[in-house]
N, C-alpha and C positions, 0 to 999 in steps of 0.2 A: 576755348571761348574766352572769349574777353569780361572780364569782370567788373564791378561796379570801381568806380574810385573809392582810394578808401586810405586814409591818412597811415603813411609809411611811418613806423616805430623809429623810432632813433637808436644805434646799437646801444647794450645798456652797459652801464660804468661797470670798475670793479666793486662789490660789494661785501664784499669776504676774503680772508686773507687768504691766498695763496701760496702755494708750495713752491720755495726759492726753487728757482730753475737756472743753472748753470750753463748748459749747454739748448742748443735750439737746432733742430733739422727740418729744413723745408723744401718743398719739390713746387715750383713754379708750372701751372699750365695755363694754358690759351691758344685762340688760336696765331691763325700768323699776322704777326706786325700787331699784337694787341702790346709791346710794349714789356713782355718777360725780363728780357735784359737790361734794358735799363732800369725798371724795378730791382733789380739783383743788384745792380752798381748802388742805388741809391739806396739799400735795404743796409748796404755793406762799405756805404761810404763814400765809394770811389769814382772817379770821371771817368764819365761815358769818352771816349775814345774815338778815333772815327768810325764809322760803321764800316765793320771786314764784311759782314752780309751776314744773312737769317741764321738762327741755330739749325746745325743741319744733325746733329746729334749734341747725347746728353751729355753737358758737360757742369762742371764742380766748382762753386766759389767758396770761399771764409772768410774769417775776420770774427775780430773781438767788437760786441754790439753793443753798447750798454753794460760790460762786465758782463756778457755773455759769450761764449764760444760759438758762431750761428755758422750753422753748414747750408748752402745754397742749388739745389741741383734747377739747371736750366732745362727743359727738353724741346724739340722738336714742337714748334707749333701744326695745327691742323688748319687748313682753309676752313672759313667762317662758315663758309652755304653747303661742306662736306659732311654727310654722318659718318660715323663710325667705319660703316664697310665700306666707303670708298674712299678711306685713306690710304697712305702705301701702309703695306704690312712692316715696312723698317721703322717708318715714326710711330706705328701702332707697338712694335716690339720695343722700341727706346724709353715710349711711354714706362714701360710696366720695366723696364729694366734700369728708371729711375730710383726704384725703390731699396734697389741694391748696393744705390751708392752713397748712401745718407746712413751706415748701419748701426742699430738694428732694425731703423726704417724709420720715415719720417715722421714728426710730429705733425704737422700742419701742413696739407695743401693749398696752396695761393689759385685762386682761379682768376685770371687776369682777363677782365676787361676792359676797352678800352671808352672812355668819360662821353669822346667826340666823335660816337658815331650811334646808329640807332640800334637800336637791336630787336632783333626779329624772332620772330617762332622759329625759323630756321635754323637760326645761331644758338637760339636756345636748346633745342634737340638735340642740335652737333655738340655741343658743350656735355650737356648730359649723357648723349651714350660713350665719349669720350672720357668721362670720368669715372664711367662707371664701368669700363674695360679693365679699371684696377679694381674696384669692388665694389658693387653695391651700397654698401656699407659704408662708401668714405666719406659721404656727406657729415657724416658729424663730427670732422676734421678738418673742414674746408672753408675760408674765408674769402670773401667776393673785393678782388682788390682793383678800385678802378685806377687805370692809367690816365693820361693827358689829363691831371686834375687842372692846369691850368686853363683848361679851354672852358671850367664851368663859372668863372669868374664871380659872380654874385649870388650866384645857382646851389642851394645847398643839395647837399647828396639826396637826401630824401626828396626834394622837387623833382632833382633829377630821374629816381627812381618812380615816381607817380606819374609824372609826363610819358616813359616808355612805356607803361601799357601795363599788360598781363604777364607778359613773358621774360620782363626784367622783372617783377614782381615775385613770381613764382619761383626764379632764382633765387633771388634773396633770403623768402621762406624756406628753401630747399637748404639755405647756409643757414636753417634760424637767424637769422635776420645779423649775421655775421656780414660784416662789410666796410671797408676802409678804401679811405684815396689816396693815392700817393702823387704829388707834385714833383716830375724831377728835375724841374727848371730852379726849384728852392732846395738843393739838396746840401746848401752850408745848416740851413734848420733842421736843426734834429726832432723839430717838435713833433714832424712827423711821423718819424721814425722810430721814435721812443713810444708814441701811442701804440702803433702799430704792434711794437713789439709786445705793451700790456696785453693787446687783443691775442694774439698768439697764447699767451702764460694763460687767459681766460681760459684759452680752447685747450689749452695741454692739461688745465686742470680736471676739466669736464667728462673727459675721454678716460679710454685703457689705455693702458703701455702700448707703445708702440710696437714692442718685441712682437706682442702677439699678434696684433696687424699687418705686420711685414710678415711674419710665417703666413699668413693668411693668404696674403696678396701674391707671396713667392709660390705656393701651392698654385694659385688657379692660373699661374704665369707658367711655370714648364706643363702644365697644361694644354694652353691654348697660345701663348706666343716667343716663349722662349725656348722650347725646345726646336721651332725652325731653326731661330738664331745660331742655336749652340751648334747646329748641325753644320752653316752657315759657318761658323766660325772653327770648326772644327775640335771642338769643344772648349776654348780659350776661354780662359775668366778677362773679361774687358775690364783694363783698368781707369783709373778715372781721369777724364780729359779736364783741365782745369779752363777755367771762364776767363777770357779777355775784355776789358771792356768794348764793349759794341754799343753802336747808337741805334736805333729802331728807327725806321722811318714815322716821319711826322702826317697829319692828314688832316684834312677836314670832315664834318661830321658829314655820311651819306648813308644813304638808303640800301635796300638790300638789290 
């Protein structure tokens, strides 16, 4: 149900010092064409490229970020209007066999949406039981990164967020109100990228170790989707495919 409007929080500064963080692991999700890849280029510095086409598995970026060590895993996006079980069982297992290549497992999930388009009950369900294929639990790891920030021109993020309704709302809350844009038409400014990166240190501070989350997440993975794979693969440890720049196709905002 749709809710009363109700004036979106602004995410909140740092207010306490933090524990120096040297290294940084992040696992990108969304669905498709929300824009993953080029956030990774622009997270990590580097020009988007032409576009070779969609991530069709998970693959590995890096770079030094700020005097930070930042590992980048790409994955496989989901169509927007798909839930969970009707995704293929390969991007569902790529999913969860992200976690394996960032080790001893990620710090921060990025869940990528994109600025220019509306978003729906739909999209919001598909989001959430996709994220929660890795674990229930990972919400309080996860930061709501919108893409095509250039398309909100005067539009501040919280307008933006109030205008969508209930169900960009209820995301946001689901990320405590964890949330950042990323521009990657300005990607000489670091200014955005240096925030970004404070709001990560916030959420690594907030959390458990990662160690334990990844044993977590790797448990309820040969569980229910890595052990097709492995059987699939013949038991092969996949190594890690490293990231090219690719460009994401561009779009205007549309309905569902």
């Amino acid at each position: 149900s749709v809710g009363r409007p109700r004036r979106v929080p602004r995410p909140a500064g740092r207010h306490k010092k933090l524990r120096p963080v040297t290294a940084i692991r992040l696992v990108l999700l969304g669905a498709k064409g929300s824009g993953k890849t080029s956030a990774l280029n622009t997270i990590l510095g580097r020009e988007n490229s032409r576009r070779l086409g969609r991530t069709a598995q998970c693959c590995v970026g890096d770079g030094v970020v700020f005097g930070r060590q930042v590992t980048v895993v790409d994955t496989p996006g989901w169509w927007m209007n798909y839930f969970c079980s009707e995704s293929p069982l390969f991007d569902r297992r790529e999913m969860v066999l992200s976690l394996s290549l960032c080790p001893p497992g990620p710090h921060v999930f990025l869940l990528v949406v994109r600025a220019d388009r509306a978003f729906t009950e739909t999209y919001r369900r598909a989001a959430q039981e996709h994220l929660e294929l890795i674990s229930e639990r990972v919400w309080s790891r996860v930061i709501l990164l919108f893409t095509f920030g250039d398309w909100l021109g005067g539009t501040t993020t919280e307008q933006l967020i109030e205008s969508e309704g209930e169900p960009l709302r209820w995301l946001v809350e689901r990320c405590s109100n964890r949330y950042h844009v990323l521009n990657s038409k300005t990607r000489g400014d670091g200014f955005q990228v240096r925030e970004l990166i404070g709001k990560i240190e916030e959420t690594i501070d907030g959390v458990v170790q990662p160690r334990r989350l990844a044993g977590r997440h790797q448990h309820r993975a040969t569980h229910r989707e890595r052990r097709p794979a492995a059987a699939d693969a013949g038991g092969a440890v996949r190594q890690q495919v490293p990231c090219h720049g690719q460009q994401e196709p561009g779009g205007r905002r549309s309905g569902e």
